[in-house]
C-alpha positions in Angstrom: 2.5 60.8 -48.9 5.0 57.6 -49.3 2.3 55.7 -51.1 1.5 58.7 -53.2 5.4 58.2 -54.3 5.2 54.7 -54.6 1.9 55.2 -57.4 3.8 58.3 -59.0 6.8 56.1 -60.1 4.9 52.9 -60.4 2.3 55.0 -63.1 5.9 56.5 -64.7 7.7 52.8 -64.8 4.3 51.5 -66.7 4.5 55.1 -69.1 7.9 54.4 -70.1 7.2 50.3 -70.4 4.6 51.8 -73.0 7.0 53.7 -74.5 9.4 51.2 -75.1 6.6 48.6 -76.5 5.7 51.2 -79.0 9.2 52.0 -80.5 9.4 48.4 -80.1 6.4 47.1 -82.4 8.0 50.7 -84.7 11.4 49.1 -84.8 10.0 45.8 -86.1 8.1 47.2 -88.9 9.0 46.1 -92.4 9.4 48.9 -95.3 8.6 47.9 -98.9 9.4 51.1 -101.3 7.9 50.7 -104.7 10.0 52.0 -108.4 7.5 54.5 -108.0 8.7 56.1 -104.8 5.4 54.8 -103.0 6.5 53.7 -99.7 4.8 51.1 -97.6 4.8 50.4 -93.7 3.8 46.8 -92.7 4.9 43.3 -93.0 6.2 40.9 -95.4 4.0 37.9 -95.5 6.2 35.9 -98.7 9.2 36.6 -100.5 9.7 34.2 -103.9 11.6 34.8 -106.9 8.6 35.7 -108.6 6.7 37.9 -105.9 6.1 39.5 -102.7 2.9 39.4 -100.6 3.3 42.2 -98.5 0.5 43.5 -95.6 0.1 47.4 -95.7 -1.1 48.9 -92.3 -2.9 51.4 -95.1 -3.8 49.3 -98.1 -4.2 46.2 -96.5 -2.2 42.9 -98.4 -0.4 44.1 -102.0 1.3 41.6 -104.2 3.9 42.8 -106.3 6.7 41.4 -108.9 10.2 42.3 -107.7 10.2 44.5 -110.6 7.4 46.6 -109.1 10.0 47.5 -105.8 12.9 49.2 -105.8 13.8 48.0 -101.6 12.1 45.9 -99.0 13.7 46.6 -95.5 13.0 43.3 -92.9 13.2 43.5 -89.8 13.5 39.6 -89.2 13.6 37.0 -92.1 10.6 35.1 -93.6 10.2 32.3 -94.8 10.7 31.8 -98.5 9.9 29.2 -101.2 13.6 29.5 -103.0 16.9 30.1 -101.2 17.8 33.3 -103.1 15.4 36.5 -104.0 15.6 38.5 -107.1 18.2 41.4 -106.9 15.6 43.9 -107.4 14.6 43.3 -103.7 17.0 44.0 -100.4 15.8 41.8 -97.7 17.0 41.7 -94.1 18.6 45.4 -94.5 18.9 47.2 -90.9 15.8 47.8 -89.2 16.6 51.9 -88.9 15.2 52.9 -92.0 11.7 51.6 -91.1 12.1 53.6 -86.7 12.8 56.7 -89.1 9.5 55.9 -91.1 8.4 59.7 -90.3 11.7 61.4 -91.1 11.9 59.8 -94.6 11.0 61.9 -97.9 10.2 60.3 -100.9 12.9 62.1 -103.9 10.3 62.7 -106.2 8.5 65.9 -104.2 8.1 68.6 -106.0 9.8 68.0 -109.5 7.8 64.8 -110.7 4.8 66.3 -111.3 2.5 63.9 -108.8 0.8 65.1 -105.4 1.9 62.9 -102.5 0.5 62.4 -99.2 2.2 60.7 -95.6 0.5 59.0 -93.0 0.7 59.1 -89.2 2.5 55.2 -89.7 5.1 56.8 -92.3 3.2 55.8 -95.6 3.5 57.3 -98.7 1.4 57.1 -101.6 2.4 59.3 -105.0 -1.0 60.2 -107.4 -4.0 62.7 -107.3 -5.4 64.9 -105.1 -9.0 64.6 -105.8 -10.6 66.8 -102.6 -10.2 67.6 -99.2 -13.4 68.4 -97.8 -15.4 67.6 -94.7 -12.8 66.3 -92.9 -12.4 63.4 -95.7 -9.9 63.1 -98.3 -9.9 61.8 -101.9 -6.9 60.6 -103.2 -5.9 58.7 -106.5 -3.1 56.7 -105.6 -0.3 55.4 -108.4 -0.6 51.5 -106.6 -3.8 51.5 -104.6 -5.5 53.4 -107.2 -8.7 55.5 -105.9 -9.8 55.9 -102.5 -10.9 57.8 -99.6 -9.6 58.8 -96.2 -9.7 60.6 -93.4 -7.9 63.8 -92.9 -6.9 63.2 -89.1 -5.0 59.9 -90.3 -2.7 62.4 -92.6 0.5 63.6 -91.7 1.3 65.8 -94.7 0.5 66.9 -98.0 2.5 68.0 -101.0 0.4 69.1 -104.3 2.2 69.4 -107.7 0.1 71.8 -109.0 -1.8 74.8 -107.7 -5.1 74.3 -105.8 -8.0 76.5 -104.1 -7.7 76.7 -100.6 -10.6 77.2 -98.1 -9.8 78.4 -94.6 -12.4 78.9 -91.7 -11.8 82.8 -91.7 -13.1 83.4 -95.3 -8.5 83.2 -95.9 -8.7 81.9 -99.4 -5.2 80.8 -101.4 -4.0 79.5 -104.8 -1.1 77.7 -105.0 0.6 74.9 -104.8 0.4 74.1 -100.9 2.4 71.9 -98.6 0.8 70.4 -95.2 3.2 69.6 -92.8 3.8 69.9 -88.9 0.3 71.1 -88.1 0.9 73.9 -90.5 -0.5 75.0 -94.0 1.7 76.8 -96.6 0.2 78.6 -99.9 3.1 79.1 -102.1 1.0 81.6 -104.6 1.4 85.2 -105.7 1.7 86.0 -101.8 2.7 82.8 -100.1 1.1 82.5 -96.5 0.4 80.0 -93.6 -2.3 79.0 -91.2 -2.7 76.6 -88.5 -3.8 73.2 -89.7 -7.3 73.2 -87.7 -8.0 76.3 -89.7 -8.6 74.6 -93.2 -12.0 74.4 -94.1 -11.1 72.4 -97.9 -8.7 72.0 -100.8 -10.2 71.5 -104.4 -7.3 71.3 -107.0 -8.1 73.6 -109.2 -8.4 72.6 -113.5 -9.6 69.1 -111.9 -12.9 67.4 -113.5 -16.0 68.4 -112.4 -16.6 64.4 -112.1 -13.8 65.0 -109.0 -15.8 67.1 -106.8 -18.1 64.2 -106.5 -18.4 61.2 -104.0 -20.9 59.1 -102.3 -21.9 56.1 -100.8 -24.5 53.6 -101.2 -26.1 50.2 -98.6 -28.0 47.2 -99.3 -29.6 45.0 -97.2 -31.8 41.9 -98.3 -33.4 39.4 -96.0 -35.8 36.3 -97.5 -37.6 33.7 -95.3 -39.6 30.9 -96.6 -41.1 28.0 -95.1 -44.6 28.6 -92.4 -43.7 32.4 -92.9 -42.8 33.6 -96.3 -41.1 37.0 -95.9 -39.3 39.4 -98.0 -37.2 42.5 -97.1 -35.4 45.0 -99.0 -32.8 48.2 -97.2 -31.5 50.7 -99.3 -29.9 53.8 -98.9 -27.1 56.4 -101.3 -25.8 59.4 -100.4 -24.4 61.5 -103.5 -22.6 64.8 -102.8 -20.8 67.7 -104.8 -17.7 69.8 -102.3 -16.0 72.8 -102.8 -13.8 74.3 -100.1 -16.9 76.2 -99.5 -20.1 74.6 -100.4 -21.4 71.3 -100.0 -24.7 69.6 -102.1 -26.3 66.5 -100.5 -28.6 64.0 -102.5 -29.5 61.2 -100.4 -32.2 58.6 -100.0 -33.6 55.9 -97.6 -35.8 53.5 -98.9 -37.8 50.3 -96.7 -39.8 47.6 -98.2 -41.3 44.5 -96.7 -43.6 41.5 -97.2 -44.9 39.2 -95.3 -46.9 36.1 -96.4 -48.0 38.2 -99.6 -49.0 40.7 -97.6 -46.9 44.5 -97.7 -45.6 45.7 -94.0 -43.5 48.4 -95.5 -43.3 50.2 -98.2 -41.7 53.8 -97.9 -39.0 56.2 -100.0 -37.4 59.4 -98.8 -35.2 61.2 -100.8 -33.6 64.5 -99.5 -31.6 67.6 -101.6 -29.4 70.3 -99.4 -27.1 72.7 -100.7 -24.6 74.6 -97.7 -22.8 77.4 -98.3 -20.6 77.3 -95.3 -19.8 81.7 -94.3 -17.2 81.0 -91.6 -15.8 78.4 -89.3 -19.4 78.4 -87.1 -21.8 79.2 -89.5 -23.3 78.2 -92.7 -26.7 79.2 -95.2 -29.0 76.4 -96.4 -30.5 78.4 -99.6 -32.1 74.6 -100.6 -33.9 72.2 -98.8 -36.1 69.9 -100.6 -37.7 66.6 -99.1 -39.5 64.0 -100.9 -41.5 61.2 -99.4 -43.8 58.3 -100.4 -45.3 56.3 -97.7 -48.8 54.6 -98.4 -49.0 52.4 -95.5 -49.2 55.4 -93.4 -51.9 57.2 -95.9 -49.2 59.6 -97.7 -49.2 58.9 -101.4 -46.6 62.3 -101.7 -45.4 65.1 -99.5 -42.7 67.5 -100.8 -41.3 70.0 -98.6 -39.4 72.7 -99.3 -37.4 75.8 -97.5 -34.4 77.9 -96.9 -32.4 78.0 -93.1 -29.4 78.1 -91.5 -26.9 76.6 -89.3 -24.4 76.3 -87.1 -21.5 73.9 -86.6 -20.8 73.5 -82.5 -18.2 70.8 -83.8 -15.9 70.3 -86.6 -13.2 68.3 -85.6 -12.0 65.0 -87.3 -13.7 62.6 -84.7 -16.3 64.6 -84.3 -18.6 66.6 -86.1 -21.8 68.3 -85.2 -24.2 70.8 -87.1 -27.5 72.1 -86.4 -29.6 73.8 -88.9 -33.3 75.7 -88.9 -35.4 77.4 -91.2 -39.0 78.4 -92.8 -40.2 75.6 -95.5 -43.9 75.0 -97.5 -45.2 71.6 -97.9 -47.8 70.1 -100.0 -49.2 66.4 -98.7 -51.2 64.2 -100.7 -53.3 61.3 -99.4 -53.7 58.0 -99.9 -56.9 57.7 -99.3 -59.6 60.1 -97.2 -62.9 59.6 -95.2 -65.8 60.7 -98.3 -66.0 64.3 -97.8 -62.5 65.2 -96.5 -60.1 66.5 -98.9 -57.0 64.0 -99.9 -54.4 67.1 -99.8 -53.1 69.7 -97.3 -50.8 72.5 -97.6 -49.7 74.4 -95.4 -45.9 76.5 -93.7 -43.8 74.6 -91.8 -40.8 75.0 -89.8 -37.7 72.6 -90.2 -35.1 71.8 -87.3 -32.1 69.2 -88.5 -29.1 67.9 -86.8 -26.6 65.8 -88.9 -24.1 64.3 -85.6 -20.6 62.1 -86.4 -18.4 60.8 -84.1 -15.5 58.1 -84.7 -15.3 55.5 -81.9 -12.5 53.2 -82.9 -10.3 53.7 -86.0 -12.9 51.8 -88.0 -15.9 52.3 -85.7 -18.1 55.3 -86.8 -21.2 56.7 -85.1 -23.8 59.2 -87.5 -26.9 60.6 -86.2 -29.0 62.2 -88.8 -32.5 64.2 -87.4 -35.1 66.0 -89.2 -38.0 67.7 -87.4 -41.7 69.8 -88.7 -43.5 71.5 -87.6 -46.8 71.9 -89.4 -50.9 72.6 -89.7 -53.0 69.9 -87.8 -54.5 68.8 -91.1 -51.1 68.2 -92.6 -49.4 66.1 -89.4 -49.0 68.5 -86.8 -45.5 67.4 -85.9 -43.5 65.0 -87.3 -40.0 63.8 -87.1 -37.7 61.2 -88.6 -34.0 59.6 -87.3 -31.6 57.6 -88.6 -28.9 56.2 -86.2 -26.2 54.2 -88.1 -23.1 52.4 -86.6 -20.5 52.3 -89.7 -17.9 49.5 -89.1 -15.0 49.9 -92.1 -14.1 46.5 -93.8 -11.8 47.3 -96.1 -11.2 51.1 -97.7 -14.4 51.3 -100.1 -16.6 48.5 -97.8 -18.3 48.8 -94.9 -21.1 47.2 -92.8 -24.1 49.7 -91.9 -26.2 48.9 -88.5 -29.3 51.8 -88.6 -31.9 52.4 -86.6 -34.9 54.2 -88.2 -38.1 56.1 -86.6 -40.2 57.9 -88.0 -43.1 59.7 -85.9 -46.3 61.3 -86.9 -48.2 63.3 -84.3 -51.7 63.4 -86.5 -52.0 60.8 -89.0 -55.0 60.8 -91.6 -57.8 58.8 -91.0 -58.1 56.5 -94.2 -61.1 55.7 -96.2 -62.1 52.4 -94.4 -62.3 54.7 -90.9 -59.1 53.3 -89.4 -55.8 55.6 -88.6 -52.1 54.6 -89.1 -49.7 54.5 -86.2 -47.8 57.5 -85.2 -44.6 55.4 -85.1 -42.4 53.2 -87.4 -39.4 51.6 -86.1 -36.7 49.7 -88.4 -33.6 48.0 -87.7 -31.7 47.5 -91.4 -28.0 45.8 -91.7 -26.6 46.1 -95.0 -23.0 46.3 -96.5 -22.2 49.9 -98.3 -19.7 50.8 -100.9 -17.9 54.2 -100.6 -16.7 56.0 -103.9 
């Protein structure tokens, strides 16, 4: 029992040690506000008469003229190239404004006109509210300009204008909305709130139809030259459309390679689904088209397409999870036959996807996406194809993809020279992606 005790206060001592260390590295944070009411947690790199190089915790380093800030809070002095700095910048003021980071409200909310969002390290950033949807938000901000972000890394939200809001119960508002303290307010004809975790979307409404989009795209190129002379070419885009209640995918994954002149790889997918999500759990798939080319593994074209369902078993903002299933028809075409056999095969099939997310770190993200048939023998049989990708952020629009592709046919078709392709292909791509 005593040395229960003794672990009980030596595990409390280290919690408040924590504690302390954590209002600590809090309380030596340096504020920069901008003219424009943006406001900006970090630290101050260099102070001149001329500028300030200041390193965001959200938009990494910013450089501004002394015109550009209105007051720069430091919590210790820097080092400066001149002995005096412009008046236009307060340096060395006490460290309190920048402990009550979370407390502070920027003056312009709610009479100039701009939407304005906090983050969990007390940032503000004045602009446009593009989206919220899919746990990801798209925001046009006045300094950083645009850029995308995750919903669990926001605090609050204050729109100037009235938006369409999408809850998981089917609850749908207009109005301008405020989300704050885990809460989300609908000041419309009948103002109403609902629990944060409820909110399926936001889509401001009289936006551009050009704002409901976003989308990424990777590249990865490898050459060799030398005894082995080898060329290899990654690519993949993802394009999609989001409402508060619907969601249209466009993607594509495409593989070459060449070794010594002669082709090792040489295949394109490119996939079209349209969600209409019903409830928090559940959603309709009324579109699901599949293209792919592949002649190294004798298909010259096979389209596929269907209708389903799904079902989200999570939809968190670490983690999400969705399962869909449904009837399809799909055509193949050949590449070559056997004389005699027929180069095409039609023929029902059944689809089963899974589309799996997970953040591991802050900048560390984990997708699964899986696509199963089921199909005549003539046509495959069975086939299924996977792409696991570990996402590591760079910077806010860059990253660097790590995938690993398989793609599995249970019955290939024999070719016209007697042989028969392999049931598997495996790929390992590393490519840099751009997120807009």
């Amino acid at each position: 029992m005593n040395n229960l005790s003794s672990l009980t206060r030596s595990l409390k001592l280290r919690a408040c040690i924590l504690a302390l260390g954590t209002m600590a590295l809090i309380a030596r944070a340096d504020v920069l506000i901008a003219t424009n009411g943006e406001r900006f947690v970090g630290t101050v790199i260099a102070v001149t008469t001329h500028r300030v190089v200041f390193e965001s915790e959200l938009g990494g380093q910013l450089t501004l003229s002394p015109e550009q800030i209105l007051r720069l809070d430091q919590t210790a002095p820097v080092e400066t190239n001149t002995p005096t700095v412009s008046a236009a910048v307060s340096t060395n003021a006490p460290a309190s404004n920048a402990s009550n980071s979370l407390a502070w409200l920027p003056p312009g909310i709610g009479h100039d006109g701009f939407d304005w969002l906090q983050f969990k390290s007390g940032e503000w950033l004045k602009g446009t509210l593009k989206y919220i949807q899919q746990k990801k938000v798209e925001f046009d901000s006045d300094e950083l300009e645009e850029m995308t972000l995750k919903l669990k890394d926001i605090r609050q939200v204050y729109t100037a204008h009235p938006v369409f809001v999408k809850f998981n119960d089917l609850e749908t508002g207009y109005g301008t909305v405020v989300l704050s303290n885990g809460i989300v307010t609908v000041y419309g004809a009948k103002p109403f709130s609902m629990p944060r975790e409820e909110l399926s979307g936001i889509t401001p409404g009289g936006e551009s139809e050009f704002s409901l989009w976003s989308g990424d795209a990777v590249l990865g190129i490898n050459f060799q030259s030398g005894n082995t002379r080898q060329t290899t070419l990654n690519a993949s885009a993802e394009l999609g459309r989001r409402t508060p209640n619907t969601a249209l995918l466009l993607d594509y994954l495409g593989n070459y390679s060449e070794v010594n002149d002669s082709r090792t790889a040489n295949n394109h997918r490119g996939n079209v689904n349209y969600d209409i999500r019903l409830n928090r759990d559940w959603f309709v798939r009324p579109v699901l088209l599949e293209f792919y080319h592949d002649p190294i593994a004798n298909i010259s074209l096979r389209t596929t397409a269907g209708a389903g369902a799904g079902y989200y078993f999570f939809d968190r903002d670490d983690l999400e999870w969705t399962v869909g299933v449904g009837p399809s028809y799909q055509y193949t075409r050949f590449n070559t036959v056997e004389p005699g056999e027929s180069d095409s095969a039609t023929t029902p099939a059944g689809v089963v996807s899974s589309r799996f997310k997970v953040d591991l770190t802050s900048r560390l993200t984990f997708y699964q996406n899986w696509q199963s048939m089921f199909m005549d023998r003539e046509a495959g049989q069975y086939t299924h194809h996977t792409v696991s990708t570990l996402e590591f952020e760079i910077k806010r629009h860059l990253d660097l993809d790590v995938s690993f592709i398989w793609d599995y046919l249970k019955n290939p078709q024999m070719r016209s020279d007697g042989t028969t392709p392999d049931q598997n292909d495996y790929y390992m791509t590393v490519g840099f992606g751009v997120r807009f």
